[in-house]
Residue, then its C-alpha position, 0 to 999 in steps of 0.5 A: x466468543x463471538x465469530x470474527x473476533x480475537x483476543x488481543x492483549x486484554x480486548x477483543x478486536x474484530x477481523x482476521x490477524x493480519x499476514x505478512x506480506x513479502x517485500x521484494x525489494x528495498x526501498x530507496x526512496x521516501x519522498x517526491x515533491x512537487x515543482x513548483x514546491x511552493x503550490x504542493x497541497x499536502x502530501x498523500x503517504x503510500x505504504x510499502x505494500x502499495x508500492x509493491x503491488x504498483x511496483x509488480x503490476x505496472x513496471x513488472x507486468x505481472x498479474x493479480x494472481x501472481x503479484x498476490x502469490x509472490x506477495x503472500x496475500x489473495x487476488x482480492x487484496x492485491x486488487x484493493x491495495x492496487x486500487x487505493x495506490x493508484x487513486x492515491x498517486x494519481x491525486x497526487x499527481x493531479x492536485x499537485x501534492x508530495x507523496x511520502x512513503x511510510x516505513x510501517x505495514x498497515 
């Protein structure tokens, strides 16, 4: 068997089997929307483990190493999923689109 590979069902796929990330609190909302709604320019979907991670950094104040602890997941991930977060918030923001939250962990 070929090095970073897993049998999945009747197919290889490459990677790592995803880990379970722990969610610390329950999600209450699942869309903001622009004002005027009427010059919103699509929607950017966040995942539940994108708002976590916003969630524990910026409004907790936690650090990487501890939101990741707390998560179940490494600094590194904590790091990318941060990154992607922001960037997407922030296009929101700017280009006046609505954000969704999504239900599934990817």
């Amino acid at each position: 068997m070929d090095r970073g590979r897993r049998w999945q069902g009747r197919q290889f796929e490459r990677g790592r089997c995803p880990k379970e990330v722990r969610i610390g609190f329950p999600q209450r909302v699942m869309r903001f929307v622009p004002r005027p709604r009427a010059f919103s320019e699509g929607t950017t979907f966040l995942n539940p483990k994108e708002l976590e991670v916003l969630r524990l950094t910026d409004i907790e104040d936690l650090s990487q190493e501890e939101v990741g602890k707390r998560m179940g997941i490494s600094r590194g991930t904590v790091w990318r999923t941060l990154q992607s977060a922001r960037k997407k918030v922030a296009d929101a923001l700017v280009n006046g689109k609505e954000i969704e939250l999504v239900e599934e962990l990817k």
